[in-house]
C-alpha positions in Angstrom: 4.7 -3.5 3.5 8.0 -2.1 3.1 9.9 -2.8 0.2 13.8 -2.3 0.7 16.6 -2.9 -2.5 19.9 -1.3 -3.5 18.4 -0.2 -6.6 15.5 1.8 -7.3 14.1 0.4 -10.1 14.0 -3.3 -8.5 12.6 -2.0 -5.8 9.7 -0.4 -7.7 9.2 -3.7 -9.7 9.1 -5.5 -6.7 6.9 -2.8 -5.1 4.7 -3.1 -8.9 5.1 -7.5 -8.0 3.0 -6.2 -4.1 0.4 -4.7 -5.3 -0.8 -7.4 -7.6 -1.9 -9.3 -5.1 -4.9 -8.7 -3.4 -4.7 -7.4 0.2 -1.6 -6.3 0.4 -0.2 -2.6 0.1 3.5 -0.9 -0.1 3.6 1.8 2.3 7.2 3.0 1.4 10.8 2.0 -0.7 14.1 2.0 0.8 17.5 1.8 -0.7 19.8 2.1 2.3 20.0 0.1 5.9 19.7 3.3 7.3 16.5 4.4 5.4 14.7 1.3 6.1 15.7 1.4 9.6 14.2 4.8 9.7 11.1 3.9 7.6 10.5 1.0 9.3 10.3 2.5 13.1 7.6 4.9 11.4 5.7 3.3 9.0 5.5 0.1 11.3 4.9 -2.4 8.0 3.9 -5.5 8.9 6.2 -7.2 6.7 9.6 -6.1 4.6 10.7 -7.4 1.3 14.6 -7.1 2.0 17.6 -7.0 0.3 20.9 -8.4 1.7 23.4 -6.2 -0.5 22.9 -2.3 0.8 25.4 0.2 0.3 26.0 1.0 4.2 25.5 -2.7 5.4 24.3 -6.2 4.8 20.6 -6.9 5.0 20.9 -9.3 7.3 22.1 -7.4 9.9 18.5 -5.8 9.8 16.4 -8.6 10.2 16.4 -8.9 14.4 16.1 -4.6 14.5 13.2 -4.6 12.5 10.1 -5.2 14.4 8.3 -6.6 11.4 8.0 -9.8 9.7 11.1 -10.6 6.8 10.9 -12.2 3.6 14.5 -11.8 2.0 15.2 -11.2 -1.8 18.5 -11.4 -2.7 21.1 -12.1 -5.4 22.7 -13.3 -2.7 23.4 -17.3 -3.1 25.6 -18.6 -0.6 24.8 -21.2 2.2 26.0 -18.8 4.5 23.3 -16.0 3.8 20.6 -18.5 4.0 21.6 -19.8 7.2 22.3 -16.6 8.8 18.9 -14.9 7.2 16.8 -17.7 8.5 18.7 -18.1 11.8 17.5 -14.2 12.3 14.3 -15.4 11.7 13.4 -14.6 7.9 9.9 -16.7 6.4 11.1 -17.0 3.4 14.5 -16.3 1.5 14.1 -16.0 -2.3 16.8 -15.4 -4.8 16.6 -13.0 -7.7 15.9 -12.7 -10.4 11.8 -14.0 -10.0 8.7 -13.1 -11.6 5.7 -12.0 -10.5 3.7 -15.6 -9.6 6.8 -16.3 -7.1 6.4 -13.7 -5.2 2.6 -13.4 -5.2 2.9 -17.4 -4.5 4.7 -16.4 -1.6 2.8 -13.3 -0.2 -0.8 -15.4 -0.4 1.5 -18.1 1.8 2.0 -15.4 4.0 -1.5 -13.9 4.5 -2.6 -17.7 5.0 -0.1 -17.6 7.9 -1.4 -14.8 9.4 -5.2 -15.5 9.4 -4.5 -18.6 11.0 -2.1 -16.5 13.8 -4.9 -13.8 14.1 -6.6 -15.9 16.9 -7.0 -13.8 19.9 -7.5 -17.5 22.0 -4.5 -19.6 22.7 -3.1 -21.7 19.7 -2.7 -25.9 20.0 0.1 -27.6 18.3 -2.6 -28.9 14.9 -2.9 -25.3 14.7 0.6 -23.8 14.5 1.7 -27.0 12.4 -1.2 -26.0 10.2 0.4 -22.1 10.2 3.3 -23.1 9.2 2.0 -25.4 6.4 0.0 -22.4 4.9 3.5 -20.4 4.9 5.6 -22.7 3.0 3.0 -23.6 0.9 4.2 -21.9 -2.3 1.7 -23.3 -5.4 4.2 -23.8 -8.1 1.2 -23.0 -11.2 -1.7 -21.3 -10.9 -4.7 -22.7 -9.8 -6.6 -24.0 -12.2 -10.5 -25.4 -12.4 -12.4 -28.2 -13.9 -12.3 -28.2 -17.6 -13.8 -25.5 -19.6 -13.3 -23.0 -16.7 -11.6 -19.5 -17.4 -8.1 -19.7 -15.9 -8.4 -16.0 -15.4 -11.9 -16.5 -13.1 -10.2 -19.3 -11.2 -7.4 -17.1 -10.6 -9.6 -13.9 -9.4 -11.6 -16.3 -7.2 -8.4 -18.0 -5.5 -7.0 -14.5 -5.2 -10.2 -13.4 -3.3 -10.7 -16.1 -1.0 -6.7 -16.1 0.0 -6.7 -12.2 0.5 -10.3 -12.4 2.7 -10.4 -12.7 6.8 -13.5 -14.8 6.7 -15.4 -17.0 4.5 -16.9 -15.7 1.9 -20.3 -16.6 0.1 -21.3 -16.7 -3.8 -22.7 -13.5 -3.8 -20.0 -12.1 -2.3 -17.6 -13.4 -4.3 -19.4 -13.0 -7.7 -20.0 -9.1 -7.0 -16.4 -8.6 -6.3 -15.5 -10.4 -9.8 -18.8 -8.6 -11.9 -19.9 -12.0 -12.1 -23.3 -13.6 -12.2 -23.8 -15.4 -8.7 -25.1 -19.0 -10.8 -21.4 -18.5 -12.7 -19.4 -17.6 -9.1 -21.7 -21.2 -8.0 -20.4 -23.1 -10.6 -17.0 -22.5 -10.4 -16.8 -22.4 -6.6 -18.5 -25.9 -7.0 -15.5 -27.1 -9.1 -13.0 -26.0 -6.9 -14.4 -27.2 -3.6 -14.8 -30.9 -5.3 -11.1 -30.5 -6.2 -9.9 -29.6 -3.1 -8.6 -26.1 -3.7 -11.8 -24.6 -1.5 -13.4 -25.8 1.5 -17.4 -24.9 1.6 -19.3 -24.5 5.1 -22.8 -23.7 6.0 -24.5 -20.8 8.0 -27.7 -20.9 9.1 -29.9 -18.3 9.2 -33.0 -17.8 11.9 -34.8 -18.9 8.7 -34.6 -20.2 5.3 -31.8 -22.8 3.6 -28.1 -22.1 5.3 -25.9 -20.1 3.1 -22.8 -21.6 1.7 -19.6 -19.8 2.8 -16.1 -20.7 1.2 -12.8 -20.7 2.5 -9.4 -21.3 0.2 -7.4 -24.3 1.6 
């Protein structure tokens, strides 16, 4: 990702905001059209964070140059901004100030987006509408578990499932958390009867098929 803002310091909270979430990493900051121009045709991100208010030129006037996907942040508030950044074709278009959970909301929409793009076979209209629903998607808490589950495990679990390719099993799952695989089964359980995680079955030349899980 390339992170691009007026200001160094946002930009480096915003870059700080990336690398929370699972997945994702900030190849380079820019504080200038010009520089993330430049940056851009070298690093080849495959998505920017931009900013609309640059020093030498208006964000927006970035958007079709840049040969990456766009999620705009922006003080910027008027109707005309928003129209012209999504007309350009920006996926999202979020206004400052925002914390941490926003953005990560947000970024886990857009991986969602992107695994379901990452067919290499042609795409039917259930599966773009279905695309597009994972993008805008933005959960508006975190996700939580049955009763007397650790928010904090939930999280890590949802975080894992949304950053992975492919489904993942319990084993899987619990060594990347340093949990026990019985306490990954357990919450993995929870969450699938909720709805938050769907749970398929691979079968082995023998014994029982293994769970895998996938986050809705």
């Amino acid at each position: 990702m390339l992170v691009v803002d007026d200001d160094f310091r946002v930009a480096q909270v915003h870059a700080g905001f990336v690398e929370l979430v699972p997945g994702f990493r900030v190849a380079g900051q820019a504080h200038t059209a010009a520089a993330a121009s430049e940056l851009a045709a070298r690093l080849r991100p495959d998505l920017v964070l931009l900013d609309v208010y640059l020093p030498d030129g208006s964000g927006l006037d970035l958007i079709r140059e840049l040969s990456a996907d766009v999620i705009v942040l922006t003080a910027a508030d008027d109707a005309a901004s928003v129209r012209a950044a999504l007309s350009r074709g920006a996926l999202h278009y979020v206004i400052k100030p925002f914390g941490a959970q926003d953005l990560g909301n947000r970024l886990r929409g857009y991986a969602r987006y992107r695994r379901l793009l990452g067919s290499s076979t042609g795409m039917n209209q259930s599966s773009i509408d279905e695309a597009m629903r994972a993008l805008h998607r933005v959960d508006q808490a975190p996700a939580r578990g049955p009763k007397g589950h650790s928010p904090v495990t939930v999280r890590l679990i949802a975080d894992i499932l949304q950053a992975s390719e492919n489904p993942l099993s319990a084993a899987e799952i619990a060594a990347r958390i340093g949990v026990s695989r019985a306490t990954a089964q357990r919450y993995l359980a929870g969450l699938t009867e909720s709805g938050r995680v769907a749970m398929t079955l691979r079968y082995g030349a023998t014994g029982r098929p293994e769970h895998l899980y996938t986050w809705c």
